[in-house]
Structures are given as C-alpha cells and as structure tokens.
C-alpha positions in Angstrom: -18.3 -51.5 18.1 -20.2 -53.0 14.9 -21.5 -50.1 14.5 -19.0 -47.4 14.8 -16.7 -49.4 12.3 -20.0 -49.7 10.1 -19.7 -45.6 10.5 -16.3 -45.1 9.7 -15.9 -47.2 7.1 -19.0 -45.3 5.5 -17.5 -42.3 6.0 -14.4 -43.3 4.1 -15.9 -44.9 1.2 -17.4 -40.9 0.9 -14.4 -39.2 1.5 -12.7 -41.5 -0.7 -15.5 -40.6 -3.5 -15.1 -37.1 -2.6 -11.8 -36.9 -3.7 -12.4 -38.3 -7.3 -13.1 -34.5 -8.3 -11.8 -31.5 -7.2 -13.3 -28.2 -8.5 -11.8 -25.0 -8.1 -12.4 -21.2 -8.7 -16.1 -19.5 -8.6 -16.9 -15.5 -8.8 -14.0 -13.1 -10.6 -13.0 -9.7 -8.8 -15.6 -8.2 -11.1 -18.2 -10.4 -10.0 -20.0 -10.5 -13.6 -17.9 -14.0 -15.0 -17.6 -17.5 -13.0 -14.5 -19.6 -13.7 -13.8 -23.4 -12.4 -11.0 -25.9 -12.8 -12.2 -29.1 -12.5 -9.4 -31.4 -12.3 -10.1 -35.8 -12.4 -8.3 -37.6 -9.8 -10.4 -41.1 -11.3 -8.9 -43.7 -13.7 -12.5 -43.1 -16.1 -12.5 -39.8 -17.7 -15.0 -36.7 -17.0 -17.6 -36.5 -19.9 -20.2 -34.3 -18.3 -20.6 -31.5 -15.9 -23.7 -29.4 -14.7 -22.9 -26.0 -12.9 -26.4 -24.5 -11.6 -26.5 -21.1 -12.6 -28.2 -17.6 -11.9 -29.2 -15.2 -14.7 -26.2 -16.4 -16.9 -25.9 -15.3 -20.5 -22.8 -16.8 -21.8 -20.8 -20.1 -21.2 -17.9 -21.4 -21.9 -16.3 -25.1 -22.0 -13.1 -26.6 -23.2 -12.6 -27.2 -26.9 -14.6 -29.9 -28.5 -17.2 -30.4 -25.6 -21.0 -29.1 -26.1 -22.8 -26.5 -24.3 -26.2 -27.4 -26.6 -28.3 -29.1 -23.1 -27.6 -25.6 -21.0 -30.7 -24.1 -19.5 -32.1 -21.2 -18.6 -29.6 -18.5 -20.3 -31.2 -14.9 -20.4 -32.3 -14.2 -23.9 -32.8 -17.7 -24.8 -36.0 -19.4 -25.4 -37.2 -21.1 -21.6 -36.9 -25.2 -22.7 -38.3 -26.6 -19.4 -40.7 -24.8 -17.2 -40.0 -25.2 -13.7 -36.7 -26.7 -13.7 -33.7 -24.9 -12.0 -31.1 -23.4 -15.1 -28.0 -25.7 -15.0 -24.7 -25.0 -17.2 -24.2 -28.6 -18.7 -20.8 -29.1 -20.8 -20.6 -32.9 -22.5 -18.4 -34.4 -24.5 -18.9 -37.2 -26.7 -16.1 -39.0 -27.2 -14.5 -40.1 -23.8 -11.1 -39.9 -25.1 -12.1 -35.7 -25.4 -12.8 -35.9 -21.7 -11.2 -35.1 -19.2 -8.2 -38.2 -18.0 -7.3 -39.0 -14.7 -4.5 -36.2 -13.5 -5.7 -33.4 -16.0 -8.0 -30.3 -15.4 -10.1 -28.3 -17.7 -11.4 -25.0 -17.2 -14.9 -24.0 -17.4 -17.0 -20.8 -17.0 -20.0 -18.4 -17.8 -20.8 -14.8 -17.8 -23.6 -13.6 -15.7 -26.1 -11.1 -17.1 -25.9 -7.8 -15.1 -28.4 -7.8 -12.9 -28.3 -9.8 -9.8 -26.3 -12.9 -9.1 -25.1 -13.6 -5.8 -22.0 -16.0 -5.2 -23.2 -19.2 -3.3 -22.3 -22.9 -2.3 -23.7 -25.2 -4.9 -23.3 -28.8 -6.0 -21.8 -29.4 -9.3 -22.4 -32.5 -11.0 -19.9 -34.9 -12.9 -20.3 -37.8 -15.1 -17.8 -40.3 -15.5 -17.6 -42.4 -18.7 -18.7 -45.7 -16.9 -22.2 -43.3 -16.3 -21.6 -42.7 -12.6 -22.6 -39.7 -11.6 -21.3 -38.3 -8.5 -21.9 -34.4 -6.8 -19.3 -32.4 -5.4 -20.3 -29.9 -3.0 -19.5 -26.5 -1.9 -18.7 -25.0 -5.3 -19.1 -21.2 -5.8 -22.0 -20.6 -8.1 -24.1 -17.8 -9.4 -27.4 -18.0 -7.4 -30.2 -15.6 -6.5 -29.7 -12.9 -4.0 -31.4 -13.5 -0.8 -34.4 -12.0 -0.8 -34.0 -9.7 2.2 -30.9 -8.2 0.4 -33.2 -7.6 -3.0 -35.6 -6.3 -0.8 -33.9 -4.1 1.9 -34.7 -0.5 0.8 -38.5 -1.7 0.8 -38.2 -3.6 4.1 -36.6 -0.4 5.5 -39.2 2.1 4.5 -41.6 0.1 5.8 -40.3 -0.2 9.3 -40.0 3.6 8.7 -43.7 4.1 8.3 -44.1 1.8 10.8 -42.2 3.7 13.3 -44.1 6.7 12.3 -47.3 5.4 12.5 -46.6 4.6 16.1 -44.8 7.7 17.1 -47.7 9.6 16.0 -50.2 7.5 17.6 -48.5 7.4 21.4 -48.7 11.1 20.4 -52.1 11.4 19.8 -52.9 9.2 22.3 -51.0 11.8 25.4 -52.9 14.9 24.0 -56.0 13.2 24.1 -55.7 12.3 27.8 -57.2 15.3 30.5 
C-alpha cells in the first residue's frame, strides 16, 4: 500500500511538473523551417530554451532574447567538438521572459539537405535556475541511416541476389 501511494504520488509530482511548459508546433508543410510556441503555465518566467537541432542555418527567437550560445549552425565556425548542436534562445532580463499565461514563438530554418522530423526534449530555464525538459517535441534530427542509405543497401542485396543466382547456376551445369 506504502508503496503504491509512494508511486502515485511520484507520478503526480511529474505530471504536475510536466505541465509547467507546454510546447507546440515542429516541421512546416515545406519541411525546410521548424516553428514552436512555447507557452509558461509557471508563476517564474521562462528565460532560456535549448531546441536540439539538425543541419540548421538560421534561427529565430522573440524580440530582445539572444541566439549568441546556438551551436552547430551550417556555415558557422564548429565551437565545441563533439557536443550535439542545440538552438539556445536567453534572455537576460527576467521581466523580457516569458510570464506565467503568455507564449512566444520560436523557430529555425534548416539547411537543404537532410533533416528528418523527430521527438526531442526541449530544455527550459526558469528564472529561479530550474531547469526542467519537456519531451516529445518535433525537432530537426538526422535521417535514419537505413533511409540515407537505402539505394546503396538495395544494390547491394541486388548483387547479392545475383551472385547467388548465378552460382546455383553454375553449380546445376557443373553436375553429370
């Protein structure tokens, strides 16, 4: 019994967080731009959010928050070797950021070439500095690799099926 309240009430307290944030919106019709509404449900406003990204070239935040800490964009100097790209927007006055009830909109442009829409988790700072993720957010990622790959996978079980063919042949005229 202990344990199962222990469980629930766990669960709540998540939910609860959960709900601090919502974040709406992900891939356009033209799936080359990535627009979210992130709307604050808290009584401390939103100061910070980090969007990972895919092969992004253009971002865009609210007026008077900061784009400067944004990683990985094509054609820009790599800062940090190894570490994922991320899309961070700050703000640093809390009174610019984003107050319990309101929303602000967010986005980036993704360079031609190969993003795929996927479930990420976003990233929001609150101006007390808690931090808290909300999942399942559409975000430019890599395409899977059997997708990048396919017309080379394919060929190859081609060859492969021709290798055989012609060796079961081979192998029936070669019997008396």
């Amino acid at each position: 019994m202990r344990l199962s309240l222990a469980i629930l009430l766990a669960v709540g307290i998540a939910g609860a967080a959960a709900q601090d944030v919502t974040i709406t919106g992900g891939v356009s019709e033209d799936r080359h731009t990535y627009q979210w509404t992130v709307t604050n449900r808290r009584a401390d406003p939103i100061i910070g959010v980090e969007f990972p990204h895919y092969n992004a070239d253009l971002v865009f935040a609210p007026s008077g928050w900061t784009t400067q800490a944004t990683t990985g964009l094509v054609g820009r100097p790599v800062t940090s070797k190894g570490a994922p790209p991320r899309f961070v927007a700050s703000v640093p006055d809390p009174l610019n950021g984003i107050q319990r009830g309101k929303s602000a909109s967010f986005g980036l442009r993704v360079a031609p070439s190969g993003a795929f829409p996927r479930k990420c988790a976003v990233t929001v700072t609150f101006a007390d500095g808690i931090r808290q993720e909300v999942l399942g957010v559409e975000c430019p990622g890599r395409e899977p690799w059997l997708r990048r790959n396919f017309p080379v996978v394919g060929l190859g079980g081609c060859f492969v099926v021709f290798v055989a063919i012609r060796h079961l042949i081979r192998k029936r005229k070669s019997r008396p």
